[in-house]
Legacy VTK file of the C-alpha trace (Angstrom):
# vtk DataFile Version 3.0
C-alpha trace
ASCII
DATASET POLYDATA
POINTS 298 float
-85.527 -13.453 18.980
-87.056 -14.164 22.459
-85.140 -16.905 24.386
-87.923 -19.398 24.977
-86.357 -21.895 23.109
-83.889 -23.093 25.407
-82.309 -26.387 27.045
-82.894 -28.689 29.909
-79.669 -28.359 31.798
-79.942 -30.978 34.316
-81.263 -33.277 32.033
-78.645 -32.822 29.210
-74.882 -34.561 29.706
-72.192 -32.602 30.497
-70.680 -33.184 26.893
-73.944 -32.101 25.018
-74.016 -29.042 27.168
-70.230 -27.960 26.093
-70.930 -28.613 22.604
-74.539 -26.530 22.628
-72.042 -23.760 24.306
-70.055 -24.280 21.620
-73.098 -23.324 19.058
-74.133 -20.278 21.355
-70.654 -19.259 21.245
-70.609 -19.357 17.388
-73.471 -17.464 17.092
-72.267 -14.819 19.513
-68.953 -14.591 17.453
-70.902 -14.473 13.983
-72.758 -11.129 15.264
-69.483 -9.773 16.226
-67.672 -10.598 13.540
-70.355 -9.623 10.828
-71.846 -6.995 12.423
-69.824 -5.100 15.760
-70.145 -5.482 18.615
-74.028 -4.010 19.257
-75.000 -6.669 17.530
-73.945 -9.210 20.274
-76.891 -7.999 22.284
-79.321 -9.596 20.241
-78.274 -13.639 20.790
-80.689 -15.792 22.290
-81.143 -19.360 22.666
-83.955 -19.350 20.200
-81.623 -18.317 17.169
-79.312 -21.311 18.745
-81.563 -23.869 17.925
-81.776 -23.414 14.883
-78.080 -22.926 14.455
-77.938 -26.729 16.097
-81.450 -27.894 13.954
-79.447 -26.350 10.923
-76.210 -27.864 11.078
-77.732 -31.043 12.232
-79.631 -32.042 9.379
-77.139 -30.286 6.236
-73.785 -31.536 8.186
-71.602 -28.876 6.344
-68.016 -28.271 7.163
-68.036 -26.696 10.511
-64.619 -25.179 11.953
-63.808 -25.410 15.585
-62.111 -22.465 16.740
-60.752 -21.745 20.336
-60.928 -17.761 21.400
-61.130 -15.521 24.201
-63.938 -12.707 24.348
-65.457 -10.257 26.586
-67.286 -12.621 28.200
-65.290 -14.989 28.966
-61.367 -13.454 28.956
-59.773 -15.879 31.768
-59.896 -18.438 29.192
-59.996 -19.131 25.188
-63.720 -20.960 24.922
-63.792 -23.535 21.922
-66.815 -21.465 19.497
-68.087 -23.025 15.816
-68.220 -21.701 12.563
-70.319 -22.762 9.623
-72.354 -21.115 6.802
-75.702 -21.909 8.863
-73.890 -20.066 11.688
-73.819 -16.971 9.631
-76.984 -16.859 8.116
-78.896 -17.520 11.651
-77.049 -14.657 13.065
-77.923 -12.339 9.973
-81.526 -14.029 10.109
-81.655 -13.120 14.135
-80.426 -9.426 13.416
-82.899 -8.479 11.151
-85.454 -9.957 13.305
-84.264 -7.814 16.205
-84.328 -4.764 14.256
-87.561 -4.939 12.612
-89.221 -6.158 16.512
-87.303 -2.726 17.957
-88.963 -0.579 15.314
-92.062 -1.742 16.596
-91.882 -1.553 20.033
-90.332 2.227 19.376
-93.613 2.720 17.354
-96.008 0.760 19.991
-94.529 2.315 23.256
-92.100 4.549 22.557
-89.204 2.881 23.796
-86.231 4.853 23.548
-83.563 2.200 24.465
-85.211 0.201 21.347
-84.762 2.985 19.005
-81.406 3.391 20.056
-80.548 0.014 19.400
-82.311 -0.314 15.828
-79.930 3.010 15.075
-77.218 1.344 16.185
-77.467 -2.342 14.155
-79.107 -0.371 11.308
-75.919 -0.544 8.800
-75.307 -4.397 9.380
-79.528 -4.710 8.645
-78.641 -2.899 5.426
-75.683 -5.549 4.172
-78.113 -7.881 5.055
-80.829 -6.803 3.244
-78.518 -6.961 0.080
-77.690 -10.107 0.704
-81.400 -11.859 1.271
-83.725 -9.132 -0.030
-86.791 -12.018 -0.450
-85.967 -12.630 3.170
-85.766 -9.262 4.398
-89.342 -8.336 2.890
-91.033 -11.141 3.828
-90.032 -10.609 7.824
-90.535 -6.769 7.393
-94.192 -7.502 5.858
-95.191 -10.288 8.405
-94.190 -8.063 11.655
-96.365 -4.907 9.728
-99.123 -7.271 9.591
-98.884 -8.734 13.150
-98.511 -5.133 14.643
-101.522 -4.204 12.382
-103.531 -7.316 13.940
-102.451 -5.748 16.708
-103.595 -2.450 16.153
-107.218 -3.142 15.319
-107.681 -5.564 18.500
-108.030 -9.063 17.169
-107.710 -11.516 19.613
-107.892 -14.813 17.655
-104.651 -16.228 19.099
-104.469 -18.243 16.154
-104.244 -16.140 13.570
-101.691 -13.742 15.164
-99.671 -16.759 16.488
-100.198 -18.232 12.873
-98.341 -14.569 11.312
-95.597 -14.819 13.514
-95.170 -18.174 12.768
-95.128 -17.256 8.928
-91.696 -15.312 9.944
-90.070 -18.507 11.369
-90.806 -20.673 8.734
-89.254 -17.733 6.386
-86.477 -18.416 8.209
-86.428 -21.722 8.850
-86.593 -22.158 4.538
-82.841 -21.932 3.224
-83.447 -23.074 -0.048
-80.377 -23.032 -1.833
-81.433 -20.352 -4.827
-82.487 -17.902 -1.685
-78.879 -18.473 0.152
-76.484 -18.144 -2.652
-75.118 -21.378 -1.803
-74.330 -23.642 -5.654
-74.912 -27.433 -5.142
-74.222 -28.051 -1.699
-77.878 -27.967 -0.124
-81.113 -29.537 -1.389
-84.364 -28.783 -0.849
-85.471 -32.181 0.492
-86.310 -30.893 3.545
-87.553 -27.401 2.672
-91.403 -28.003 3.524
-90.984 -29.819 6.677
-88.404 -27.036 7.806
-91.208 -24.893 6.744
-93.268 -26.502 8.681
-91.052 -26.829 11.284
-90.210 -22.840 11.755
-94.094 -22.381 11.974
-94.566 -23.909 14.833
-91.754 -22.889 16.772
-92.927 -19.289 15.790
-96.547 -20.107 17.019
-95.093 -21.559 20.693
-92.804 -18.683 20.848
-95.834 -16.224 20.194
-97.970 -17.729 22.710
-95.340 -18.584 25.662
-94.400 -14.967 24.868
-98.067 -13.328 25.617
-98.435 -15.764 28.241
-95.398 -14.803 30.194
-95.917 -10.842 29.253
-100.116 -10.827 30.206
-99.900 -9.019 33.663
-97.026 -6.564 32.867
-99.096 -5.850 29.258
-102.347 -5.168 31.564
-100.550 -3.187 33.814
-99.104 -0.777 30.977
-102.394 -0.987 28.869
-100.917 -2.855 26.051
-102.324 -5.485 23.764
-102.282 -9.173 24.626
-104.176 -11.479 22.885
-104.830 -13.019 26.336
-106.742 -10.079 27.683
-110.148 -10.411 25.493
-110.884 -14.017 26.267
-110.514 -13.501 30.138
-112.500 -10.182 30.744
-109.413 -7.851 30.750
-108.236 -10.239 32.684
-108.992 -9.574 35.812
-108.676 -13.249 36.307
-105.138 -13.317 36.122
-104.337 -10.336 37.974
-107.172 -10.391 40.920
-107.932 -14.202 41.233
-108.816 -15.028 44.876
-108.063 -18.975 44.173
-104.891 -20.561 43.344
-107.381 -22.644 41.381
-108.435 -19.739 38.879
-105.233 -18.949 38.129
-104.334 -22.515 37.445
-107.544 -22.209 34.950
-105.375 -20.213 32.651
-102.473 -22.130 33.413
-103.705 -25.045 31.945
-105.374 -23.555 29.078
-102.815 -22.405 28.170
-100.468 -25.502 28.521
-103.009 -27.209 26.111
-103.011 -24.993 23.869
-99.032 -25.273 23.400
-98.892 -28.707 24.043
-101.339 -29.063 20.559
-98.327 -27.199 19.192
-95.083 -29.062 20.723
-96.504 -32.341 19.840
-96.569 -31.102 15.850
-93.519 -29.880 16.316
-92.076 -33.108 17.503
-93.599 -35.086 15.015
-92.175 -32.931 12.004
-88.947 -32.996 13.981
-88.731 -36.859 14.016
-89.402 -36.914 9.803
-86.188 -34.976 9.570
-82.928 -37.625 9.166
-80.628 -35.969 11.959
-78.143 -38.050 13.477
-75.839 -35.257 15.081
-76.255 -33.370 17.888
-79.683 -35.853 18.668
-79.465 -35.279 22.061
-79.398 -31.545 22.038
-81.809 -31.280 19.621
-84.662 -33.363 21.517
-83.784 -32.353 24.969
-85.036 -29.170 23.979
-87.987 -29.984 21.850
-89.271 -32.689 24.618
-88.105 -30.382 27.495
-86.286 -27.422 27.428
-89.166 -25.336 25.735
-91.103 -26.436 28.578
-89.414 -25.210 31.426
-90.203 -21.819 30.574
-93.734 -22.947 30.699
-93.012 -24.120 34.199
-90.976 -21.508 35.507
-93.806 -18.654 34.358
-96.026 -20.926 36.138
-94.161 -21.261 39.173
-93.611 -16.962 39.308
-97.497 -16.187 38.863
-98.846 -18.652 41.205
-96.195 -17.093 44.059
-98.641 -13.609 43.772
LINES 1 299
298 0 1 2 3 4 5 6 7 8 9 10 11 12 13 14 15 16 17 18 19 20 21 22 23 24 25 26 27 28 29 30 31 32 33 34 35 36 37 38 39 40 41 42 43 44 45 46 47 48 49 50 51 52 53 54 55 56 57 58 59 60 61 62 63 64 65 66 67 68 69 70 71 72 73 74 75 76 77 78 79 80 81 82 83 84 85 86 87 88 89 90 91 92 93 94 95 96 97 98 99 100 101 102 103 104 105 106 107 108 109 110 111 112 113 114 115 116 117 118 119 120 121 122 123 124 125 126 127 128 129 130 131 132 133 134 135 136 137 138 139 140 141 142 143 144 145 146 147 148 149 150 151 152 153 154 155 156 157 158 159 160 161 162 163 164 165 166 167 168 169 170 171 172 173 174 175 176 177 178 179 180 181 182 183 184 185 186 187 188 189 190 191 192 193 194 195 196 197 198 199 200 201 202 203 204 205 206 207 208 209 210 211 212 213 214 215 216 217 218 219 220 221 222 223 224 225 226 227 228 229 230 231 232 233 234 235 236 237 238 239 240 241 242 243 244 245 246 247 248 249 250 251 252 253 254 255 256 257 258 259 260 261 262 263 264 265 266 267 268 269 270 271 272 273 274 275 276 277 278 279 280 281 282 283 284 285 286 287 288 289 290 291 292 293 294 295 296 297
């Protein structure tokens, strides 16, 4: 995934912290464990939250396991291990892959190729596994890159696609899963919901923090029709133009983060609370802020 989707450190308690590492840690074991070692590189704190989100609301039978790594070899690191664990991880991989095959086919990036070669067989098992899954992330990320392809700029309906992948993901429907009896689908359309507008914010904080680097190399950005190939961005003589498209912008996803919390509060969570709204109400916006904070520096 993309790592926008992350926590407010300072604001979250030193306990809620440890036990969010404790999730990241799971995840990062999962992709080892299920898939070698390459496929490690693709954790983020994206696929986290919904490892936390996950295990929040369906409270299965989690493990606590202590373990040293790579990473971290002074010192065994407490990591969790749950079925939503798993599938997130196999969920994130297959995102990964499909996202490399189209930046190798966009701009012929080597290093992404290489990667997609090299997580392929663990894709595969996966793909056995959740074949409805598979295709409908595989067909969505076609369809975005062919949006793409033919210039359309509506940053609505290409945020809307991607956001058709999340919610994809975000649906665990027990038929889907292969899991008898042990989750409902009481929650499946607001988690629907849910995954679709994550994917939208992602989409859009993602453009928005790529626009002058996609300029630079002549790539598509949604951002780039609506402000005159942006020469706006890139050559603004006043802090206030910039901050123009800075708050645009931070409409735009607040529209988003505001559905997303409101879905988020119909959902009957009572673990992990503090995690989970520290980084609906705050952590997703300090990427906002921090983009902010680099492009008003030039």
């Amino acid at each position: 995934m993309f790592g926008y989707v992350v926590v407010n450190k300072p604001e979250l308690k030193i306990k809620d912290f440890d036990r969010y590492q404790e999730y990241y840690c799971g995840l990062c074991h999962a992709l080892k464990e299920r898939h070698g070692v390459a496929a490690q590189m693709s954790l983020s704190y994206d696929a986290t939250f919904a490892t936390v989100l996950l295990t929040s609301l369906y409270e299965p039978i989690t493990l606590a396991q202590k373990k040293r790594c790579l990473r971290h070899p002074a010192e065994k690191r407490t990591y969790l291990q749950n079925f939503f664990i798993d599938y997130v991880a196999d969920m994130n991989l297959v995102l990964t892959y499909y996202k490399c095959l189209d930046d190798w086919v966009d701009e012929k990036k080597v290093t992404r190729l290489s990667y997609s070669k090299a997580i392929v067989n663990g894709v595969k098992k996966i793909k056995s596994k959740y074949p409805k899954k598979v295709k409908v992330i595989r067909g969505k990320l076609a369809e975005l890159q062919n949006l793409e392809k033919q210039g359309v700029y509506d940053i609505d309906v290409l945020s809307r696609t991607f956001g058709d992948i999340m919610a994809e993901i975000f649906d665990i429907s027990p038929k889907e899963c292969n899991v008898n009896g042990i989750y409902g689908d009481e929650w499946k359309q607001d988690l629907r919901k849910l995954g679709f507008l994550l994917g939208k914010y992602i989409y859009i904080i993602d453009a928005y923090d790529d626009v002058e680097k996609d300029i630079e190399k002549g790539s598509f950005n949604p951002f780039i029709d609506r402000f005159n190939n942006s020469k706006l961005i890139m050559d603004a003589k006043t802090s206030e133009e910039k901050q123009e498209f800075d708050v645009w912008v931070r409409d735009l996803l607040m529209l988003i983060a505001t559905d997303l919390a409101g879905v988020y509060e119909k959902l009957p969570i009572i673990e992990d609370v503090a995690i989970l709204r520290n980084i609906i109400y705050s952590g997703i916006w300090t990427k906002y802020f921090s983009i902010c904070e680099r492009r008003n520096k030039k």
